[in-house]
gemmi code that builds the backbone of each chain (N, CA, C; Angstrom):
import gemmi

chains = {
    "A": [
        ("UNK", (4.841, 6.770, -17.900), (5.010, 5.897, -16.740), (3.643, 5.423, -16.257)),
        ("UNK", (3.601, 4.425, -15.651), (2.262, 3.613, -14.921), (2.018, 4.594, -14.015)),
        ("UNK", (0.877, 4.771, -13.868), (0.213, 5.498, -12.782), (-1.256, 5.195, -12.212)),
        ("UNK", (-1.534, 5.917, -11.088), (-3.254, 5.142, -10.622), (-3.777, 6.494, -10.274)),
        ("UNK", (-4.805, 7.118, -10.236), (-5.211, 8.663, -10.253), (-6.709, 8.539, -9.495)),
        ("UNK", (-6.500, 8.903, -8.505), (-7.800, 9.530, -7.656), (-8.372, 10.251, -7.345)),
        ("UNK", (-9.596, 10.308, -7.983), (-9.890, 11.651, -8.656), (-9.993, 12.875, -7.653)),
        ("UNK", (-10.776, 12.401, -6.414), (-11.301, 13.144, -5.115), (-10.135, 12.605, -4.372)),
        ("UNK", (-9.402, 14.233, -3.042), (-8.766, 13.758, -2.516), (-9.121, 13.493, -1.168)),
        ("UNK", (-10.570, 14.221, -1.066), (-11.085, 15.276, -0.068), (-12.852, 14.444, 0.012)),
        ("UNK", (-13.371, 13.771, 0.469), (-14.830, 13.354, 0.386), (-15.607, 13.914, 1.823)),
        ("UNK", (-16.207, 14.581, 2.056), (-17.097, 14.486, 3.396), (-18.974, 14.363, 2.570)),
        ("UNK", (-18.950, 12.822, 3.525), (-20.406, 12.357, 3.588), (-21.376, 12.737, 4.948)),
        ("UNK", (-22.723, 12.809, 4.607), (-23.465, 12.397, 5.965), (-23.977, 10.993, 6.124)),
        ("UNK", (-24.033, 10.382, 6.984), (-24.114, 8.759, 7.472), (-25.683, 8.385, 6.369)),
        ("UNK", (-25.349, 7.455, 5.463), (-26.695, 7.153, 4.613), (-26.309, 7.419, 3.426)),
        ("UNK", (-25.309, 8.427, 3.051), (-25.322, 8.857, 2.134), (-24.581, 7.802, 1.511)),
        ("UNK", (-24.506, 8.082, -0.035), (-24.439, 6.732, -1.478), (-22.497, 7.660, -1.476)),
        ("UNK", (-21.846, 6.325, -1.818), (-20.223, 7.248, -1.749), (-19.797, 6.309, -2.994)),
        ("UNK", (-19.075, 6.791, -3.973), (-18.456, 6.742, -5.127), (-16.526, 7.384, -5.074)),
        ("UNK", (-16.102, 6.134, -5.250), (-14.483, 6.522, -5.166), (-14.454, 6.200, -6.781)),
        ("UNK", (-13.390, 7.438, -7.229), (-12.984, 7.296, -8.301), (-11.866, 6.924, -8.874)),
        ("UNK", (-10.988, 5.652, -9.383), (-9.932, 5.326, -9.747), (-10.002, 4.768, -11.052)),
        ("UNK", (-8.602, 5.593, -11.961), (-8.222, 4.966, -12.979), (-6.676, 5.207, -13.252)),
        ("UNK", (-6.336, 3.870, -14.056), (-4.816, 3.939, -14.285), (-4.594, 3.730, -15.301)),
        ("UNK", (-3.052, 3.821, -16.003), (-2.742, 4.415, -17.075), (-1.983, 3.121, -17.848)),
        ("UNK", (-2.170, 1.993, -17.243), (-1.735, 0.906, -18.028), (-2.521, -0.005, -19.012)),
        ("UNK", (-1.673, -0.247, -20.219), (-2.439, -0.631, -21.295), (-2.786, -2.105, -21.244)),
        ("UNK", (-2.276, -2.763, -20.460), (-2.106, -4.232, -20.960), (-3.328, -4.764, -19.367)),
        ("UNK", (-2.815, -6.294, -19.182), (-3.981, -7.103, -18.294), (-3.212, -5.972, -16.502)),
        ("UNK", (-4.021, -6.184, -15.596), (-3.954, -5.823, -14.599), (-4.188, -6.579, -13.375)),
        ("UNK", (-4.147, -6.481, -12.750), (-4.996, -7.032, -11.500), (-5.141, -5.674, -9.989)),
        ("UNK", (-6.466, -5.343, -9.809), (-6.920, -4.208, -9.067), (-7.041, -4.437, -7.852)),
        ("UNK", (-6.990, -3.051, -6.839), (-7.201, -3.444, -5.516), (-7.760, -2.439, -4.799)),
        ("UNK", (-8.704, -2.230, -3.647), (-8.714, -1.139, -3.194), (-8.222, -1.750, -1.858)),
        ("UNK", (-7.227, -0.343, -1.030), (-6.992, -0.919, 0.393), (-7.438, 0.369, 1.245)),
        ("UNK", (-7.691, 0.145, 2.070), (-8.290, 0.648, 3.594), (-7.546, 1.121, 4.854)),
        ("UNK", (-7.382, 2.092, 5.007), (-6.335, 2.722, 6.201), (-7.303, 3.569, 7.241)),
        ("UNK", (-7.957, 2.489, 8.134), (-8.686, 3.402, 9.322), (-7.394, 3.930, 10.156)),
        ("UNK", (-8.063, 5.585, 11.122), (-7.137, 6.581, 11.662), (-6.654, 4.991, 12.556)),
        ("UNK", (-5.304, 5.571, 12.288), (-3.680, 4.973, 13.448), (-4.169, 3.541, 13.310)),
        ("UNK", (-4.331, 2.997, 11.627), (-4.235, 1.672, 11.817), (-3.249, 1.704, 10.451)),
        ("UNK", (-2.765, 0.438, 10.288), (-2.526, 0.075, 8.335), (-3.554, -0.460, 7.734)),
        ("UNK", (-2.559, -0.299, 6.380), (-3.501, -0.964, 5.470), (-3.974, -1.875, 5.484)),
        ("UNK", (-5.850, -2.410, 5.065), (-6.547, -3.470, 4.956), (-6.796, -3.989, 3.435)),
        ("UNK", (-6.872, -4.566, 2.974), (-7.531, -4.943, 2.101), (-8.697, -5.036, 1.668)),
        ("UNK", (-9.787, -3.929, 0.976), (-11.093, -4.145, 1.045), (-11.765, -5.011, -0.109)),
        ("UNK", (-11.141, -5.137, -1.496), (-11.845, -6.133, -2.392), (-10.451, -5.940, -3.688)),
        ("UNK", (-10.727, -7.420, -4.418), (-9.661, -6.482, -5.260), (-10.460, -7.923, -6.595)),
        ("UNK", (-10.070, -7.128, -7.739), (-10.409, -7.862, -9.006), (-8.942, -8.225, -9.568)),
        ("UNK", (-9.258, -9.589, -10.033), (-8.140, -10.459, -11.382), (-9.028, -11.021, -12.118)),
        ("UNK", (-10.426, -11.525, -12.327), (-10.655, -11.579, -14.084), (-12.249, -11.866, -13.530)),
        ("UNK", (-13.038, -11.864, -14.501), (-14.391, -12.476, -14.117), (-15.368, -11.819, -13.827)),
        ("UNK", (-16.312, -11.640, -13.032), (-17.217, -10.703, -13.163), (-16.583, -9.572, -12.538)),
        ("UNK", (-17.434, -8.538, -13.672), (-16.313, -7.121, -13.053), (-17.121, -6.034, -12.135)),
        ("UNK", (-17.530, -6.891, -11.179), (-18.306, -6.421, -10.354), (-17.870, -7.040, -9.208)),
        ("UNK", (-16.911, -6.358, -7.965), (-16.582, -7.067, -7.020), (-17.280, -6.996, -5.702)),
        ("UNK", (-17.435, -7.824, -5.009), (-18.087, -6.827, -3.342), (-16.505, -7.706, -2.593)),
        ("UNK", (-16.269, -6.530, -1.613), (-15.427, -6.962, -1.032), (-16.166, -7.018, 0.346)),
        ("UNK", (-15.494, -6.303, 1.757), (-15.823, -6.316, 2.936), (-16.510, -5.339, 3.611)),
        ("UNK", (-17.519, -5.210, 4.658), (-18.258, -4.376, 4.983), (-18.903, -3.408, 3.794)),
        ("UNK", (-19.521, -4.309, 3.239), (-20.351, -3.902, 2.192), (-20.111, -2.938, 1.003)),
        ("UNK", (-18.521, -3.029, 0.615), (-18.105, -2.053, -0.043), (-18.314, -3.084, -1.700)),
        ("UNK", (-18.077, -2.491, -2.971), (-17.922, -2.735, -3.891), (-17.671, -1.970, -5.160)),
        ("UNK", (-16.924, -2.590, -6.534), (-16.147, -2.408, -7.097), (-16.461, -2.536, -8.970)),
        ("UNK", (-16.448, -1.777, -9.214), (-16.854, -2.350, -11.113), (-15.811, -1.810, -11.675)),
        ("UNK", (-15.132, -2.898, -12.416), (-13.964, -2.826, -13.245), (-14.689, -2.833, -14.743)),
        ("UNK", (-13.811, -1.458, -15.607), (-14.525, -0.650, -16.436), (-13.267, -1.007, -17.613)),
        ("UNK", (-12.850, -2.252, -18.043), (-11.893, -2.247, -19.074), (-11.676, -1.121, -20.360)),
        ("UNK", (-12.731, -0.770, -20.748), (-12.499, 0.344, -21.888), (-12.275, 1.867, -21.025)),
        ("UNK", (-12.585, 1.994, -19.902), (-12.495, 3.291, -19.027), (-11.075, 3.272, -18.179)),
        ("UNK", (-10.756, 2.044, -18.295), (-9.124, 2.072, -17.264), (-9.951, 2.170, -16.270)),
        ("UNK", (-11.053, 1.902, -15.724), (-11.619, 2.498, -14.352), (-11.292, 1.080, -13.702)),
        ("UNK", (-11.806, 1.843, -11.631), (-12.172, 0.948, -11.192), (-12.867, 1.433, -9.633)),
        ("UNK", (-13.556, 2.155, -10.047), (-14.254, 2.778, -8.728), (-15.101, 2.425, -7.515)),
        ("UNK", (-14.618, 2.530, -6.829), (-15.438, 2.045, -5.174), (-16.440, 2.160, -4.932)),
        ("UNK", (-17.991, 1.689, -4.560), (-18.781, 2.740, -4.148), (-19.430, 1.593, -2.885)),
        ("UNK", (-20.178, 2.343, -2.281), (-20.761, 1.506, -1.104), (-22.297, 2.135, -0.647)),
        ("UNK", (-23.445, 1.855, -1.456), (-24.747, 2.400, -1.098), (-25.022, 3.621, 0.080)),
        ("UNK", (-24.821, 3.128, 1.054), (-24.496, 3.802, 2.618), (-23.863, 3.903, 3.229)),
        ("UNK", (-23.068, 4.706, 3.477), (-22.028, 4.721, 4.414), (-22.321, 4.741, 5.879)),
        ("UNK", (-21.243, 4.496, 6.866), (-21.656, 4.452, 8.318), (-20.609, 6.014, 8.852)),
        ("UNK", (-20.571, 6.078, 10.000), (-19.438, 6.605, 10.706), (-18.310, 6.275, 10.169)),
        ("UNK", (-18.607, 4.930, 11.061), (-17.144, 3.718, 11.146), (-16.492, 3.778, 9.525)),
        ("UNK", (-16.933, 4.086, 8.509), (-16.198, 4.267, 7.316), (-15.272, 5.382, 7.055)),
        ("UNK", (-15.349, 6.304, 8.191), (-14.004, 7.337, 7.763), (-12.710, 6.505, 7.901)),
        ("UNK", (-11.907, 7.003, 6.559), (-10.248, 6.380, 6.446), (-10.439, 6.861, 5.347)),
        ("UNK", (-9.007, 6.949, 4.990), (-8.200, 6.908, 3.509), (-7.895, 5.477, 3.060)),
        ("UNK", (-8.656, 5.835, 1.869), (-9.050, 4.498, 0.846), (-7.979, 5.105, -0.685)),
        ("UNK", (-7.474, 3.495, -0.540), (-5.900, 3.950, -1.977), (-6.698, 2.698, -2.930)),
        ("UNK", (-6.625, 3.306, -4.207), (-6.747, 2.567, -5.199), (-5.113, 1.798, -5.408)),
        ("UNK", (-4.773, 0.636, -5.885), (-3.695, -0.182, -6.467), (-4.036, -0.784, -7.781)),
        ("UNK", (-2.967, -0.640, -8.038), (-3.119, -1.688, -9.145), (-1.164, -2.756, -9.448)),
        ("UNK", (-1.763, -3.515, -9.917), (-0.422, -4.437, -9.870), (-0.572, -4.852, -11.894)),
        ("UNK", (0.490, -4.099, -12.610), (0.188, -4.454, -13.922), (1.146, -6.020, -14.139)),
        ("UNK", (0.013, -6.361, -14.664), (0.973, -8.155, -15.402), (1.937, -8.051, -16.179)),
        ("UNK", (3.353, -7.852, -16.168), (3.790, -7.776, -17.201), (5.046, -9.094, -17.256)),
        ("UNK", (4.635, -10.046, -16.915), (5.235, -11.224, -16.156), (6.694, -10.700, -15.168)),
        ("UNK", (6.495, -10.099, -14.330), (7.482, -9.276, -13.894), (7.334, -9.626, -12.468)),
        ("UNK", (7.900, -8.320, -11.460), (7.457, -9.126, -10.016), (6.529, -8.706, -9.670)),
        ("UNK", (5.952, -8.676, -8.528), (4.533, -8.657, -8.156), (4.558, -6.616, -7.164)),
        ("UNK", (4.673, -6.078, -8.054), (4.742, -4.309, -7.584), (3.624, -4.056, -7.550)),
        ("UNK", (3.103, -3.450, -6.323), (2.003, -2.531, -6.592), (1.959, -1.390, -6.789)),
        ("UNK", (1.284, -0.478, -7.076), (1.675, 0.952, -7.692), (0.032, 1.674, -7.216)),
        ("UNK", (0.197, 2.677, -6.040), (-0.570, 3.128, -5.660), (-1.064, 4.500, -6.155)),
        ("UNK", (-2.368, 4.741, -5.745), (-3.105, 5.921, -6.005), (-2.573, 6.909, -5.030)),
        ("UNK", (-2.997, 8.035, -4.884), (-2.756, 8.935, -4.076), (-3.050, 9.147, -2.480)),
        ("UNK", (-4.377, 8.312, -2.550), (-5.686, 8.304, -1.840), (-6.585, 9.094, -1.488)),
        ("UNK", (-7.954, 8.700, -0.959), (-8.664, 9.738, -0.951), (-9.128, 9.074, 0.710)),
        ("UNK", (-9.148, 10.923, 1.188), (-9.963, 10.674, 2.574), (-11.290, 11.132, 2.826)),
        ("UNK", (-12.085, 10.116, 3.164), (-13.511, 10.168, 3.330), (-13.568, 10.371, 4.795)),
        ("UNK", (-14.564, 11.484, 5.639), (-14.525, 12.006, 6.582), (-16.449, 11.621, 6.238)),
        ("UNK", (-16.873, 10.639, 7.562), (-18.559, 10.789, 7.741), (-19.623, 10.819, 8.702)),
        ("UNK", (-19.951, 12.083, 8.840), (-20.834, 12.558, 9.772), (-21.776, 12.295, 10.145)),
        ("UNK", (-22.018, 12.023, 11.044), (-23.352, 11.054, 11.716), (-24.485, 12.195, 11.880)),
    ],
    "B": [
        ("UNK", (-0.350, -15.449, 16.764), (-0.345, -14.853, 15.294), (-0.340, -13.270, 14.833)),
        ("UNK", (0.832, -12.395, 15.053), (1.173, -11.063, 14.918), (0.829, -10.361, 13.448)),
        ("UNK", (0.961, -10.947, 12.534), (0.796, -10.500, 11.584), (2.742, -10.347, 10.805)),
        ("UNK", (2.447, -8.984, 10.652), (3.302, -8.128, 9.991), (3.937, -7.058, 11.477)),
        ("UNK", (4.859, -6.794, 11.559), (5.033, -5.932, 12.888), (6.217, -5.041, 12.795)),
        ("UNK", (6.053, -3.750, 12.886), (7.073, -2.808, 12.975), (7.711, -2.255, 13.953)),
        ("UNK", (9.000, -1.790, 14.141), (9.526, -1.050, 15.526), (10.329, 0.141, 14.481)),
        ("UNK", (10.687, 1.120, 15.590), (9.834, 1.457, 16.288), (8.323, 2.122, 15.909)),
        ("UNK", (7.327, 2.675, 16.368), (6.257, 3.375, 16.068), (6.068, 4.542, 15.801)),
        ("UNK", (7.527, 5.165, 16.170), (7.690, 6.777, 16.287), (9.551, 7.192, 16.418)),
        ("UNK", (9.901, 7.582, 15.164), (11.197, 8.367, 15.460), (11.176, 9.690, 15.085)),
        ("UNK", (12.463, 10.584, 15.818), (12.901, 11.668, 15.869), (14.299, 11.769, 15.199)),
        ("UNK", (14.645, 12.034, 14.118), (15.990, 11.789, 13.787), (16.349, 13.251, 13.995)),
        ("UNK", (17.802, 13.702, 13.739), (18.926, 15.258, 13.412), (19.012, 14.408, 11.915)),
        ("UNK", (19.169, 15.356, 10.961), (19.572, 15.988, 9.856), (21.087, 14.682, 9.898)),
        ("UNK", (21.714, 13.826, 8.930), (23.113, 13.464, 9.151), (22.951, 11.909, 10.373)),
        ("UNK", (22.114, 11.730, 10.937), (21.609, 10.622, 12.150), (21.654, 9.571, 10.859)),
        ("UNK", (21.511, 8.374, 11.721), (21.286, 7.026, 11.209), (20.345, 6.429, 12.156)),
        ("UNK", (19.762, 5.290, 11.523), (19.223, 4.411, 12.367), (18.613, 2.960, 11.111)),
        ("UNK", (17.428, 2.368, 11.775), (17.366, 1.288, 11.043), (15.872, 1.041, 11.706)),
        ("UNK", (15.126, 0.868, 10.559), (13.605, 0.437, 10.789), (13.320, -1.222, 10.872)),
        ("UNK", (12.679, -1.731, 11.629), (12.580, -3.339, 11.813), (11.317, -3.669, 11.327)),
        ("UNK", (11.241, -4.080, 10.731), (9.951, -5.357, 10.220), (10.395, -6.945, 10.269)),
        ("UNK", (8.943, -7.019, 10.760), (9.115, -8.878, 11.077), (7.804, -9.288, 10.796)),
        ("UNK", (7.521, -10.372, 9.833), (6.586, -11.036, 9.874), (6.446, -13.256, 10.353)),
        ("UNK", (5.213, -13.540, 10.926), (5.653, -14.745, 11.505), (4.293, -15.484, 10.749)),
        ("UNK", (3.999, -14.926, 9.545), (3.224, -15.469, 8.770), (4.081, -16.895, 7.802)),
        ("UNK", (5.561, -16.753, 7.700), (5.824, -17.687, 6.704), (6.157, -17.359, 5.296)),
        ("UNK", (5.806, -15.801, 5.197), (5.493, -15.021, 3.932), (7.419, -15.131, 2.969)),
        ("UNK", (7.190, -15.025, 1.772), (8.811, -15.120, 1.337), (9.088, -13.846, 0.541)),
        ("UNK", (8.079, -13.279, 0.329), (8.359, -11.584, 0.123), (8.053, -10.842, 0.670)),
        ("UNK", (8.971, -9.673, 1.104), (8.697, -8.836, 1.866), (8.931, -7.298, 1.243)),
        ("UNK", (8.550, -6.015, 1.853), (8.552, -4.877, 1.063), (8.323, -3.798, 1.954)),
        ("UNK", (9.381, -2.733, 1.845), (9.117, -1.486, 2.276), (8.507, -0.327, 1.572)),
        ("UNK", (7.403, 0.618, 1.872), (7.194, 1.439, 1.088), (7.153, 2.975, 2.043)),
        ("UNK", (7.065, 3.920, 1.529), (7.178, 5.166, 1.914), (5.797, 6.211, 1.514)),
        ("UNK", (5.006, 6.634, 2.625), (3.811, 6.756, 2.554), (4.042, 8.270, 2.132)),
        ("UNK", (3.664, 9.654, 1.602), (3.592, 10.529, 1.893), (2.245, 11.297, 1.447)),
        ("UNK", (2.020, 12.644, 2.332), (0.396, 13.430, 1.906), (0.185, 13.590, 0.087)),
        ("UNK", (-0.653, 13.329, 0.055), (-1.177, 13.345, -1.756), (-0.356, 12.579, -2.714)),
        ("UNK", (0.570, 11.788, -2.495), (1.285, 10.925, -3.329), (1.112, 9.163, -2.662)),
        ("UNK", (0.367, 8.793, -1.712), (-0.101, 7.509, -1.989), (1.425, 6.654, -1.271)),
        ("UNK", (1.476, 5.485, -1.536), (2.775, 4.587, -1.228), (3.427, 4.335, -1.784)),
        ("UNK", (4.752, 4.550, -1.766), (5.977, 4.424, -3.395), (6.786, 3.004, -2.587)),
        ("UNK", (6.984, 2.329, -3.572), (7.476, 1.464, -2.949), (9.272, 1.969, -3.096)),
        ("UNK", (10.100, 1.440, -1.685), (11.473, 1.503, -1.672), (12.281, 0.601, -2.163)),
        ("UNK", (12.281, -0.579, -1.374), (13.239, -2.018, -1.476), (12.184, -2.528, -1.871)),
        ("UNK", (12.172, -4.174, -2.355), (11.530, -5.372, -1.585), (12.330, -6.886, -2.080)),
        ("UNK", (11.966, -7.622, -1.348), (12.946, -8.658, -1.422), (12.067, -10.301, -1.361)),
        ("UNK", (12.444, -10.780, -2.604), (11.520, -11.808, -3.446), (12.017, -13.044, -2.597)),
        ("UNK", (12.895, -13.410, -2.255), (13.338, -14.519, -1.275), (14.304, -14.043, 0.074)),
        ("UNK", (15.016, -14.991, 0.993), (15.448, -14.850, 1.574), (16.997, -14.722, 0.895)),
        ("UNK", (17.780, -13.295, 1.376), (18.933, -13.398, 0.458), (18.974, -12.286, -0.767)),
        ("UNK", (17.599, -12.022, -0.933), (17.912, -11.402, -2.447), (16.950, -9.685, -2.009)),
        ("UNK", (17.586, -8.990, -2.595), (17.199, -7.518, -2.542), (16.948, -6.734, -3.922)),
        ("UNK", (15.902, -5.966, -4.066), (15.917, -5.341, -5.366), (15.530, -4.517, -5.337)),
        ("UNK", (16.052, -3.082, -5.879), (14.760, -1.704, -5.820), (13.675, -1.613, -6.391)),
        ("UNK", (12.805, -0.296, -5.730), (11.545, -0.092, -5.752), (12.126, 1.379, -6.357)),
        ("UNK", (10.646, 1.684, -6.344), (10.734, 3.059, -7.179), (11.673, 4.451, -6.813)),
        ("UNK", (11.612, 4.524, -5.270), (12.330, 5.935, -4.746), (13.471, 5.223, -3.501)),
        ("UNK", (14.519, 4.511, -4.168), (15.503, 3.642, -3.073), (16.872, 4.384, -2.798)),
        ("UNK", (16.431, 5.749, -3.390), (17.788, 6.807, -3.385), (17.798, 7.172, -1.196)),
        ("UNK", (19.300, 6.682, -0.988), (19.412, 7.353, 0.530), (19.042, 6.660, 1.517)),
        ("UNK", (18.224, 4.709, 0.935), (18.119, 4.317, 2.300), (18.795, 2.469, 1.550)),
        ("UNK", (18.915, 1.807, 2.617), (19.704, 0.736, 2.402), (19.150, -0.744, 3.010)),
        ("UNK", (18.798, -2.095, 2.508), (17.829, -3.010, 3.226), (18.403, -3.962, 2.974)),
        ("UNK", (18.477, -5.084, 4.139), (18.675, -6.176, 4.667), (17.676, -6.846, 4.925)),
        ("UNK", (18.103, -8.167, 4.246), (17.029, -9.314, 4.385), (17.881, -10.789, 5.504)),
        ("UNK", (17.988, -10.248, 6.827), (17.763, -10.841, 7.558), (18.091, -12.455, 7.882)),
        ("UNK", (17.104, -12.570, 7.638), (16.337, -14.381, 7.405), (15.271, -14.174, 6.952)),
        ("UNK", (14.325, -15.308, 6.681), (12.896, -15.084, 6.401), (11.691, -14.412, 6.553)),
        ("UNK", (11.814, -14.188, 8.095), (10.831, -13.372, 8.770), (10.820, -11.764, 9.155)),
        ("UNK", (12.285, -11.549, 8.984), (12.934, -10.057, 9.169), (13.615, -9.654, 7.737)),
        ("UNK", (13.019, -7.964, 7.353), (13.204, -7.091, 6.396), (14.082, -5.941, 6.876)),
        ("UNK", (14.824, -5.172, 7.089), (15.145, -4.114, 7.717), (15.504, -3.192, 6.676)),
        ("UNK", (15.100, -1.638, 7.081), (15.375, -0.616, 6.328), (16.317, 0.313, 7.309)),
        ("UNK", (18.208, 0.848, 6.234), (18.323, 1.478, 6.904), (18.221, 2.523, 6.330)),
        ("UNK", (18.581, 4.173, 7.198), (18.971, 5.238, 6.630), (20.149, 5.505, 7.185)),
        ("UNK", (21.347, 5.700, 6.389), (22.703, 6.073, 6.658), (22.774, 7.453, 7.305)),
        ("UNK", (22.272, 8.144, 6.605), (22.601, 9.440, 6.463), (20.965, 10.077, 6.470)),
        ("UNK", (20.400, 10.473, 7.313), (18.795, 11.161, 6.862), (19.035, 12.651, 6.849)),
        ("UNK", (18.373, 12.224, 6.182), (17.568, 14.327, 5.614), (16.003, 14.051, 5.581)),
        ("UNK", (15.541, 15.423, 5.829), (14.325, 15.983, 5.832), (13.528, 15.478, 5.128)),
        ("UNK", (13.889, 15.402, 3.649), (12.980, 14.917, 2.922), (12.739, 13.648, 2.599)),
        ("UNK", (13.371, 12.941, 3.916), (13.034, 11.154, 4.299), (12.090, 11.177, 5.532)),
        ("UNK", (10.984, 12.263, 5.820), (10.478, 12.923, 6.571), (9.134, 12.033, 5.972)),
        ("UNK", (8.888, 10.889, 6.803), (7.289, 10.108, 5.694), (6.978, 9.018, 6.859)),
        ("UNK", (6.310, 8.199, 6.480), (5.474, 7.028, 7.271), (5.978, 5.952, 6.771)),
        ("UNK", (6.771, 5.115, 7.131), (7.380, 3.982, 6.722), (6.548, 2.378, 7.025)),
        ("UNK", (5.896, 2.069, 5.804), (5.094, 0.701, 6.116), (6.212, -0.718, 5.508)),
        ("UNK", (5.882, -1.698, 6.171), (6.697, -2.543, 5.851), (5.456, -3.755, 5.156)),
        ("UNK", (5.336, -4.570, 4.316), (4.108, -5.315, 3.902), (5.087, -7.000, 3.306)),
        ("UNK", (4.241, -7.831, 3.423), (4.739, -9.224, 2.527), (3.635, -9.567, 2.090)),
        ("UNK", (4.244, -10.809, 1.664), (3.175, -11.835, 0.722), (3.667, -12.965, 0.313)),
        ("UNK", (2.552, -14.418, 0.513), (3.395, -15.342, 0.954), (4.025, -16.119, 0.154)),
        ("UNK", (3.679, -15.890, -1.582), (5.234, -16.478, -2.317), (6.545, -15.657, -2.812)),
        ("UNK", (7.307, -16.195, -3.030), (8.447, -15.213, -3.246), (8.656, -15.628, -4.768)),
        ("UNK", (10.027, -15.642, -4.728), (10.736, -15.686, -6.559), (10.673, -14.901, -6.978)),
        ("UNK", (11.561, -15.024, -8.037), (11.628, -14.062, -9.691), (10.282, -13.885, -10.100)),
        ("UNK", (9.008, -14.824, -10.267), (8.324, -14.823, -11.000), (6.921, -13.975, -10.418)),
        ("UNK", (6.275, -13.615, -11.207), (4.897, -12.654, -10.753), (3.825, -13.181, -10.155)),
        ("UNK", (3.552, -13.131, -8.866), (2.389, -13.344, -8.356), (1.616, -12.502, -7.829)),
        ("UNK", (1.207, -11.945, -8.867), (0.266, -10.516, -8.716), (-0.565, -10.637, -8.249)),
        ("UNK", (-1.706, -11.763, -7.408), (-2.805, -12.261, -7.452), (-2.571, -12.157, -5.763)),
        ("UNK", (-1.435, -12.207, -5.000), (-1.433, -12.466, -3.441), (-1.329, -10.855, -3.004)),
        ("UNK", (-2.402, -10.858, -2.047), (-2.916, -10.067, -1.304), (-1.294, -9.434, -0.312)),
        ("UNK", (-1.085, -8.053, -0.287), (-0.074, -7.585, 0.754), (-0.405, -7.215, 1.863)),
        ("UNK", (0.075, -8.026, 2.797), (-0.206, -7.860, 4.418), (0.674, -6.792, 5.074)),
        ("UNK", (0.075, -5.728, 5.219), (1.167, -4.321, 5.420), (1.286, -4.375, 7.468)),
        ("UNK", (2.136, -3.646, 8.002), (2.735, -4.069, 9.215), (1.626, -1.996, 9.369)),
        ("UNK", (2.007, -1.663, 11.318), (1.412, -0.375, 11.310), (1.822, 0.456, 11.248)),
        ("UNK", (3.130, 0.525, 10.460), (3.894, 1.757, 10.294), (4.742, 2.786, 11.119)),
        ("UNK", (5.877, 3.232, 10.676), (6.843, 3.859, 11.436), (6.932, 5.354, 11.193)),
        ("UNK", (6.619, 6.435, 11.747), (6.329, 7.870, 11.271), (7.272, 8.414, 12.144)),
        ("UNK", (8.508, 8.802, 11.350), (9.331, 9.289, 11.013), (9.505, 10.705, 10.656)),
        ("UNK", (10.809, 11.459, 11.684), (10.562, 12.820, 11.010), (11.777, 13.500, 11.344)),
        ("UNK", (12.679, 13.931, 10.523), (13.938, 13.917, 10.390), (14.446, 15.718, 10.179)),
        ("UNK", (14.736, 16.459, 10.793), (14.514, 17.735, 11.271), (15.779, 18.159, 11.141)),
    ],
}
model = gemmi.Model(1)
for chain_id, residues in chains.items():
    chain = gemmi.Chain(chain_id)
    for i, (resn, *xyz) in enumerate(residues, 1):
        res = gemmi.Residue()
        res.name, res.seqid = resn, gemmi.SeqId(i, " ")
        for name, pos in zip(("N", "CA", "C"), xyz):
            atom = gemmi.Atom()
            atom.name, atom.element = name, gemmi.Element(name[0])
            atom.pos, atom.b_iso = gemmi.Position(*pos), 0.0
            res.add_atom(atom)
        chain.add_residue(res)
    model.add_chain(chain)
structure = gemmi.Structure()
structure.add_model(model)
structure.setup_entities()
């Protein structure tokens, strides 16, 4: 079955520190990727997401993304983190299979960061 | 301009209760989608519904039941709840609909209904 796997469920940073999210999924064919953003007692945001081209994305508040075709990867990272970056961050992915438009989420991981 | 919007924000169900979750969006959007949040398993999707009129399952649609409204309203019910419908209920769209795949449009998720059925 399709799946999306995150590696860390659990992250605590100190403010500055370099943060690396780890996602990969288990589908063989084209994709289109996403990471989304759940600050405490809000929904989901949308922080960057890849469909073809350079596989290096920056999305919002300085986050960004390298899509790793031979690794199934597609991991988050963001140089420095702030405070304001604690939430649970879900990897997606939506596989092409001319079908409907499903997304199929990661587990997520919660990043907790200490000033 | 609301977005995506859920009622209520907070239920208490008994074991055997019914009720019905509301989503409304006034974006224009023609698909809409419920999913079911829970700890270490991420968002499974339930229903979602590609036009106005049309309904189709999602991955875990065992025990709850959805109505498509009109355009702007999705509703999820539960007939019958049990415990282990005990989760965070997000409602999300996106603004083309159809049969066909538009994997490329971004899902505008509503703030969720946390739910807990005892």
């Amino acid at each position: 079955a399709q799946s999306v796997s995150q590696h860390n469920h659990h992250v605590i940073l100190s403010e500055a520190a370099s943060l690396e999210l780890g996602c990969n999924y288990s589908y063989g064919g084209t994709v289109n990727l996403f990471w989304y953003v759940q600050y405490p007692g809000q929904h989901l945001q949308l922080l960057l997401k890849y469909f073809s081209g350079d596989p290096l994305v920056k999305g919002i508040k300085g986050f960004e993304a390298e899509f790793i075709k031979s690794k199934f990867s597609f991991n988050l990272r963001k140089p420095s983190v702030q405070w304001s970056d604690t939430a649970e961050y879900f990897c997606a992915v939506i596989p092409f299979s001319g079908g409907y438009n499903k997304l199929i989420f990661g587990a997520g991981t919660r990043l907790a960061v200490h000033p | 301009n609301a977005g995506v919007t859920q009622t209520p924000k907070f239920q208490v169900l008994k074991t055997g209760q019914s009720m019905t979750l509301q989503c409304a969006q006034d974006m224009n959007h023609n698909s809409m989608y419920w999913y079911r949040q829970d700890p270490g398993m991420g968002l499974r999707l339930i229903y979602y519904s590609a036009s106005e009129g049309t309904t189709d399952k999602g991955e875990v649609p065992n025990g709850y039941n959805v109505s498509r409204l009109n355009k702007r309203e999705f509703s999820l019910r539960l007939e019958s709840a049990a415990p282990s419908q005990t989760s965070v209920y997000f409602c999300a769209s996106i603004p083309r609909g159809g049969a066909q795949s538009y994997s490329t449009d971004t899902q505008y998720f509503g703030p969720g209904t946390r739910l807990t059925v005892l």
